[in-house]
C-alpha positions in Angstrom: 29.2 -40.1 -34.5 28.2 -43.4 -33.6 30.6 -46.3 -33.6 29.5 -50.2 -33.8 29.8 -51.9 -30.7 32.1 -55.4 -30.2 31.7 -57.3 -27.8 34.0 -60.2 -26.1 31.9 -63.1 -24.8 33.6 -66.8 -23.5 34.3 -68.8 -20.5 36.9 -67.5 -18.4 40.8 -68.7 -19.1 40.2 -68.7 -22.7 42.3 -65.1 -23.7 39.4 -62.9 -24.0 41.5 -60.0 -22.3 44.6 -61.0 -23.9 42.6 -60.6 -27.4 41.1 -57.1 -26.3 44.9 -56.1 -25.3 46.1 -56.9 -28.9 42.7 -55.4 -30.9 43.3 -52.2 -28.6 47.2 -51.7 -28.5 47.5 -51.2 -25.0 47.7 -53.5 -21.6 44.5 -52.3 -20.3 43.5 -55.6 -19.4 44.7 -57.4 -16.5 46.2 -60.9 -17.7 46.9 -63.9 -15.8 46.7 -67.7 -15.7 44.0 -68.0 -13.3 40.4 -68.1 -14.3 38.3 -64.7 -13.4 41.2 -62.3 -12.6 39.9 -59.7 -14.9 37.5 -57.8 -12.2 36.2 -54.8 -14.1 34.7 -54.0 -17.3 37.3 -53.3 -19.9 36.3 -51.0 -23.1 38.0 -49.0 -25.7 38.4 -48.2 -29.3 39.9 -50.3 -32.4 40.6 -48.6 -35.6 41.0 -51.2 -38.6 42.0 -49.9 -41.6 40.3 -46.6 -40.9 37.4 -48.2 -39.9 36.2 -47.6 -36.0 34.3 -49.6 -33.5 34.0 -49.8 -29.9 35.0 -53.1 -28.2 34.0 -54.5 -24.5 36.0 -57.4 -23.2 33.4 -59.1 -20.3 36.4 -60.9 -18.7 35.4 -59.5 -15.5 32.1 -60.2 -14.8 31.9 -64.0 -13.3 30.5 -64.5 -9.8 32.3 -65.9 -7.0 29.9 -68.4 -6.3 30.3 -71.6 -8.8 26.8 -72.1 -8.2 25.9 -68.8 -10.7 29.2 -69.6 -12.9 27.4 -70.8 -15.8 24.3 -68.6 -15.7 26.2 -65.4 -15.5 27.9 -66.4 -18.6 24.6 -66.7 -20.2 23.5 -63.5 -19.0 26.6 -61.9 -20.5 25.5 -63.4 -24.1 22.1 -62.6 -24.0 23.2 -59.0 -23.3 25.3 -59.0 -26.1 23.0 -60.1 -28.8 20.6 -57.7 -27.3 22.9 -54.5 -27.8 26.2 -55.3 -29.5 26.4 -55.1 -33.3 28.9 -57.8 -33.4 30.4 -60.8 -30.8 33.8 -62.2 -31.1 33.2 -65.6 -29.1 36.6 -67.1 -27.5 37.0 -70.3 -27.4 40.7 -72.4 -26.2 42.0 -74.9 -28.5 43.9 -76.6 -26.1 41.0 -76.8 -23.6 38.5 -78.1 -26.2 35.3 -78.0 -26.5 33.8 -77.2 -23.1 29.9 -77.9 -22.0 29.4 -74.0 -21.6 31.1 -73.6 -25.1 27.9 -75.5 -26.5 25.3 -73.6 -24.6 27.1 -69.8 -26.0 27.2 -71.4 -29.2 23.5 -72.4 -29.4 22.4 -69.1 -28.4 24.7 -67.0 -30.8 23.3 -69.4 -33.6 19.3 -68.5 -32.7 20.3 -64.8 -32.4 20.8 -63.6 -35.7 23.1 -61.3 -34.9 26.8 -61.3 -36.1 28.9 -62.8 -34.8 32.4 -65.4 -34.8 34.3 -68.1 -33.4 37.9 -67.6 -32.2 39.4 -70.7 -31.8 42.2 -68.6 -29.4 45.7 -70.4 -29.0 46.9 -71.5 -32.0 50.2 -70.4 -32.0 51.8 -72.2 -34.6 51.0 -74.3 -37.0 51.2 -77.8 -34.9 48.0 -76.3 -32.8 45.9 -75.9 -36.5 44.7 -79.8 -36.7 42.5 -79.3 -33.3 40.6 -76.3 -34.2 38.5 -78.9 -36.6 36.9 -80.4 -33.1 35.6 -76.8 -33.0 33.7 -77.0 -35.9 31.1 -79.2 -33.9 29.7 -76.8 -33.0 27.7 -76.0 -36.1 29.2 -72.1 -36.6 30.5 -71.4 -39.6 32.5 -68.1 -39.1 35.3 -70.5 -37.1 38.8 -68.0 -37.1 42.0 -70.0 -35.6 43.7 -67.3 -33.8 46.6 -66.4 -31.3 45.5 -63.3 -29.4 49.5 -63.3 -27.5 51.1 -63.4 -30.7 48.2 -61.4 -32.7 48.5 -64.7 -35.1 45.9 -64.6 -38.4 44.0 -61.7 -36.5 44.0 -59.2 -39.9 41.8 -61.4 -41.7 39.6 -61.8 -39.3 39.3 -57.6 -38.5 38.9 -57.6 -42.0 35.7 -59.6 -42.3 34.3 -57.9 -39.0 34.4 -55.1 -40.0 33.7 -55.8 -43.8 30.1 -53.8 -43.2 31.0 -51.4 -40.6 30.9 -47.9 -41.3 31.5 -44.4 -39.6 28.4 -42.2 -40.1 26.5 -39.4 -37.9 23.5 -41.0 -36.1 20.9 -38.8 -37.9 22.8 -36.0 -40.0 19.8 -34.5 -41.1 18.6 -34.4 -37.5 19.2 -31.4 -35.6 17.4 -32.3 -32.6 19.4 -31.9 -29.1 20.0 -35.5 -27.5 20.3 -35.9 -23.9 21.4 -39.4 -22.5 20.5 -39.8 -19.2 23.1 -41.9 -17.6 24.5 -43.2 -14.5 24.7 -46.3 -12.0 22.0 -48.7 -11.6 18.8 -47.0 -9.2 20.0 -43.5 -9.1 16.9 -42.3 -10.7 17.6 -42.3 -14.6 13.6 -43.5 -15.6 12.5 -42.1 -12.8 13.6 -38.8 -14.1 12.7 -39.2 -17.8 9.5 -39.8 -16.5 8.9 -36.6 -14.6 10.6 -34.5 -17.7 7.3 -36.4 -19.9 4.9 -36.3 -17.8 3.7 -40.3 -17.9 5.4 -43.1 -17.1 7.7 -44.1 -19.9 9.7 -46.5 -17.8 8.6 -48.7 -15.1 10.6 -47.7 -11.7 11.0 -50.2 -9.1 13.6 -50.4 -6.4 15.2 -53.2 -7.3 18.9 -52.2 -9.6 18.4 -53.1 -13.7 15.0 -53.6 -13.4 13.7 -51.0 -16.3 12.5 -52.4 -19.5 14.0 -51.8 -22.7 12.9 -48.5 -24.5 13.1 -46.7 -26.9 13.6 -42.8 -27.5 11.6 -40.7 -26.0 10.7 -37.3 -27.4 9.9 -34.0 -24.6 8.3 -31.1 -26.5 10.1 -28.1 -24.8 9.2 -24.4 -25.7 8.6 -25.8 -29.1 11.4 -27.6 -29.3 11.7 -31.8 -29.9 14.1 -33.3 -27.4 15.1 -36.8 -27.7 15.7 -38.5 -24.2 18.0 -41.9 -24.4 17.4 -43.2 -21.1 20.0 -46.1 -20.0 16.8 -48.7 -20.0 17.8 -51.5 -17.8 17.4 -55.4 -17.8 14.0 -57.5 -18.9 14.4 -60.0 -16.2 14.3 -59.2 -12.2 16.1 -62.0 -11.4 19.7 -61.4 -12.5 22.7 -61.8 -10.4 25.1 -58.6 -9.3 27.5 -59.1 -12.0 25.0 -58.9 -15.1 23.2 -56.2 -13.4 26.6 -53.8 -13.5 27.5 -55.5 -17.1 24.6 -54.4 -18.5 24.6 -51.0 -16.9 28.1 -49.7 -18.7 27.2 -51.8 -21.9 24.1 -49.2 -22.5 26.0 -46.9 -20.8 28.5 -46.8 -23.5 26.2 -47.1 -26.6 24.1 -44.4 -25.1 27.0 -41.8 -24.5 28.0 -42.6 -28.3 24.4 -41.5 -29.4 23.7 -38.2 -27.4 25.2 -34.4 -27.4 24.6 -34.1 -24.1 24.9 -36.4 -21.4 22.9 -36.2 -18.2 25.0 -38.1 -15.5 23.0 -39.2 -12.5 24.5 -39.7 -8.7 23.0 -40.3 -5.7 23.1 -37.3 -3.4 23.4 -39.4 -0.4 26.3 -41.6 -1.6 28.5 -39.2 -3.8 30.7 -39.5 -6.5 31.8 -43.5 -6.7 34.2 -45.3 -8.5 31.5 -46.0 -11.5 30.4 -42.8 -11.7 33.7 -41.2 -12.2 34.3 -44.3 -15.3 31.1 -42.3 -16.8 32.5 -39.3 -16.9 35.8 -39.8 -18.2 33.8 -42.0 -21.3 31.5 -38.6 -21.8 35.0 -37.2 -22.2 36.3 -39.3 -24.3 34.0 -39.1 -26.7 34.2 -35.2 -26.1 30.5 -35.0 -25.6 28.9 -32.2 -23.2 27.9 -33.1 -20.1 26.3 -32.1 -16.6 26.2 -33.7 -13.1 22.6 -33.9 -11.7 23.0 -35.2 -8.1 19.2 -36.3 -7.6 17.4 -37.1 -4.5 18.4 -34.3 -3.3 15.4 -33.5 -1.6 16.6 -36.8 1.2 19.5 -34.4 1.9 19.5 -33.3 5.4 20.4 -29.3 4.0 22.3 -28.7 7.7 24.7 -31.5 7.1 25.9 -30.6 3.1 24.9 -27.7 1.7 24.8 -27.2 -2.1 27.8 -25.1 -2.5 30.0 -27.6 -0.1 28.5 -30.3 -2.1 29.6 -29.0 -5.1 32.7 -28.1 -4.1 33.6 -31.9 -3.0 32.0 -33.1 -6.0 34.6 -30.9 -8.3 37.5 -31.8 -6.0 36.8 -35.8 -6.6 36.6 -35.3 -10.1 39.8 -33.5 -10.4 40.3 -31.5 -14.4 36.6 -32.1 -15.3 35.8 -29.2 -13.0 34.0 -27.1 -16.1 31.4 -29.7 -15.6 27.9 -28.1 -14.1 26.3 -29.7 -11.2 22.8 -29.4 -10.4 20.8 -30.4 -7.7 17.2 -32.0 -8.6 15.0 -34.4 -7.4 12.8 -36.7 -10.1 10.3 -37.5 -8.0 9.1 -33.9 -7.0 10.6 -32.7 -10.2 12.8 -30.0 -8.1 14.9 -28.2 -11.1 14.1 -30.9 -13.7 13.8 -28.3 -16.3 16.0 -25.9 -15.0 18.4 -29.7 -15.9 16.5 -29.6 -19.5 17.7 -25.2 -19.8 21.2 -26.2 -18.8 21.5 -29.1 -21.5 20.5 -26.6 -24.2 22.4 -24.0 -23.3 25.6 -26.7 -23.2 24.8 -27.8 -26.4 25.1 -24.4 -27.6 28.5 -24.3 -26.2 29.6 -27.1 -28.3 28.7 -25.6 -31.4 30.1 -21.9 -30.2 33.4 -20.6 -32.5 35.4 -17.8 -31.7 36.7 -15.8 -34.5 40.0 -16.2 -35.0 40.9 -12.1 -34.5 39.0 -12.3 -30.7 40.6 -15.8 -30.0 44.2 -14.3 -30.7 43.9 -11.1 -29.9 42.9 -12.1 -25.9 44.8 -15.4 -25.7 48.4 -14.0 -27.0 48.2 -11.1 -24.7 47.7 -13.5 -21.9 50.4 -15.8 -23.2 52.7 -12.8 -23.8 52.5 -12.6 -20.0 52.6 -16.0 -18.8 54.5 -17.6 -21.6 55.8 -21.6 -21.7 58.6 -23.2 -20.5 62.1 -23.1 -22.1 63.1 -26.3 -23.8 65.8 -28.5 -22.1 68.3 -26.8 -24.2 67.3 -23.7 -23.1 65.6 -22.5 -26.0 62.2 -20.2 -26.0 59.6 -21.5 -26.7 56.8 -19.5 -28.6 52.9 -19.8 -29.9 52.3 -17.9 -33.1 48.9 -18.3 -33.8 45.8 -20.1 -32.8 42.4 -21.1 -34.3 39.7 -22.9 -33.8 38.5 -26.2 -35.6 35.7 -29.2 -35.6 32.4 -29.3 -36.8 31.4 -31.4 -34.1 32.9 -30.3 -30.3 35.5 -27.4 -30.6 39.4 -28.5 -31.3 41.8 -25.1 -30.7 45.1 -25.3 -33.2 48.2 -23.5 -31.3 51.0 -22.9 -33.7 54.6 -23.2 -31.7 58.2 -23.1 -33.3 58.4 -26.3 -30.3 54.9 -27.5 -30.2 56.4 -31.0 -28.8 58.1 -28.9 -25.8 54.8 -27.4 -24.3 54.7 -29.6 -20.8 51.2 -30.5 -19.7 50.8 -28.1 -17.2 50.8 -25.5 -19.3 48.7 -27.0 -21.7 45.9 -27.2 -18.9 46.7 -23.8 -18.2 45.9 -22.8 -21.5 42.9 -24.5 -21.6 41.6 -22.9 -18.2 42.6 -19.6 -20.2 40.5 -20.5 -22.8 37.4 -21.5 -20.3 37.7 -18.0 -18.7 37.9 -16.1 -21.5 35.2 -17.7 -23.4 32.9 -20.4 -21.4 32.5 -23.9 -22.8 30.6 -24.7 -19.4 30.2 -28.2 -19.6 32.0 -29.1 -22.9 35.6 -31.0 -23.6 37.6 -29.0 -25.7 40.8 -30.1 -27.3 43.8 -28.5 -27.7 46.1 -29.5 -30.4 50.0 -28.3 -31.0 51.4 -27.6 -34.9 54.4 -26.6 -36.1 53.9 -22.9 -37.4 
């Protein structure tokens, strides 16, 4: 299911977190006076009047140094018209009309790519006379808004996403797809390279430094794979912050597009912060997934072994232990394809449904033995019935006379029940509670 992408470009100070607060509903978004507080990339999902899209807020992503202030901006735009679908551009009414306002605007107008002006900070009707200065800048799509107060946001939302849709990628194609995704320089091209056989992707050691590509297709036993590699930036020269920015923007689109996703960490550095953000999103989007730790073959053996590896691996990534982890290396191609076996076979796992006889029959019993919680009022709490739904990643229905009582620890235990009972290595199942 892929979703259109949004996002959030502007100068720093002008609301662009306080707008991707009110489009999300929650206060994801650090917000403060000061310029540049924002120091991550923010992401989530909007639905508008049943219609879906993905949203980025690039508050975050402004050097230090005021010497690369206004390049890092334009580095942020040229990113978005290369891979959003649309770009909400913020602007401040009471700031005016700024000289890095006019180079965003110029670009967006050359794109042609959708996009719109929020004139942010119009929170009543004595602010509406200066958002006419604004129309200088030759865009016509000019919204006055007030992100705080979520002031005439609905008809804008309404003519952003006026052509938006919520389709399956290819629903005629049955093809497995594998993203291959992870920080910048772990090895993603490097290793769709050695799964092809030629050099799809040109590999140097410098972060972001892959072209854009396009899919590539590995004949397997027969079988057409399509490889989404995370392709990086066009130009060598690009400060720190565009580098990451463009790394989680693809990173994003590309987890919307695959099955499976391949998430790539260094074996000598470990599980970082970043990595951990990419597989919560695989997650999210309840995609399957597997942990290849490459370079493994620059891995003194005596210091980590693989099963200690794995084990710390698991540990920093907490619930998502049914995640695989596979040691590889993409340069001598040390268990590439055994990586390729394991994506197939987790795909598989997505699609798997147990009939509803097998999946009561074992998971009552247990339940019968380990059953929940009482409610606070003392009363017993029961599950019926379960069965499995989704066409798409597997959803479990558990039928309670108190399906609001069951606690979260139980919920995870049933859901480790499930996992030993019946597999779904590698997949994120959800568990849903109904009335019976």
């Amino acid at each position: 299911m892929k979703k259109p992408l949004v996002v959030i470009v502007g100068r720093p100070n002008v609301g662009k977190s306080t707008l991707f607060n009110r489009l999300i509903g929650k206060r994801d978004a650090i917000v403060d006076d000061r310029s540049g507080v924002t120091r991550d990339l923010n992401y989530g999902s909007v639905d508008w009047a049943g219609k879906e899209f993905q949203i980025i807020d690039t508050g975050g992503y402004v050097p230090h140094s005021k010497d690369l202030f206004e390049t890092a901006i334009r580095e942020q735009v040229e990113i978005a018209i290369v891979e959003a679908d649309a770009i909400l551009f913020v602007v401040d009414v009471r700031s005016g009309i700024n000289p890095v306002d006019i180079q965003i605007a110029e670009m967006l107008r050359v794109s042609n790519k959708k996009f719109m002006l929020l004139v942010n900070k119009v929170d009543s009707e004595k602010f509406e006379p200066s958002v006419a200065e604004f129309y200088k800048l030759g865009l016509r799509s000019v919204y006055s808004i007030s992100a705080l107060a979520g002031r005439k946001l609905g008809d804008m939302l309404d003519d952003l996403t006026a052509d938006f849709s919520i389709v399956d990628v290819s629903p005629d194609d049955e093809r497995l797809k594998i993203a291959i995704v992870g920080r910048p320089n772990v090895g993603k091209s490097s290793l769709t390279n050695s799964l092809l056989g030629y050099d799809r992707s040109i590999v140097t050691d410098i972060p972001g430094t892959t072209r854009d590509s396009l899919d590539s297709i590995l004949k397997y036993y027969g079988k057409e794979i399509v490889l989404i590699d995370t392709a990086g930036l066009r130009k060598k020269k690009r400060i720190d912050e565009s580098i990451e920015f463009f790394s989680m923007v693809r990173t994003l689109k590309t987890i919307g597009e695959c099955d499976v996703a391949v998430v790539m960490i260094d074996s000598k550095t470990g599980i970082e912060n970043q990595d951990q953000k990419i597989i919560d999103e695989a997650v999210r989007w309840r995609k399957g997934f597997v942990i290849a730790a490459n370079k493994w073959d620059l891995v003194t053996k005596d210091d980590s072994t693989a099963d200690q590896y794995e084990k710390e691996i698991k540990l920093k990534i907490g619930n998502i232990d049914y995640a695989p982890v596979v040691f590889i290396s993409a340069l001598t191609k040390q268990r590439i394809f055994k990586l390729v076996d394991l994506c197939l076979k987790i795909n598989d796992e997505r699609k798997k449904k147990i009939p509803k006889k097998q999946l009561n029959d074992i998971l009552l019993a247990e339940i019968q033995r380990v059953p929940p919680p009482a409610t606070g009022t003392g009363k017993e709490v029961k599950i019926n019935y379960i069965t499995q739904v989704g066409d798409h990643y597997p959803i479990f229905l558990f039928f309670s006379n108190y399906p609001k009582e069951i606690p979260e620890h139980y919920r995870r235990f049933l859901e480790k029940l499930i996992r030993k009972n019946f597999g779904f290595e590698g997949v994120p199942i959800t568990l849903s509670f109904k009335n019976k």
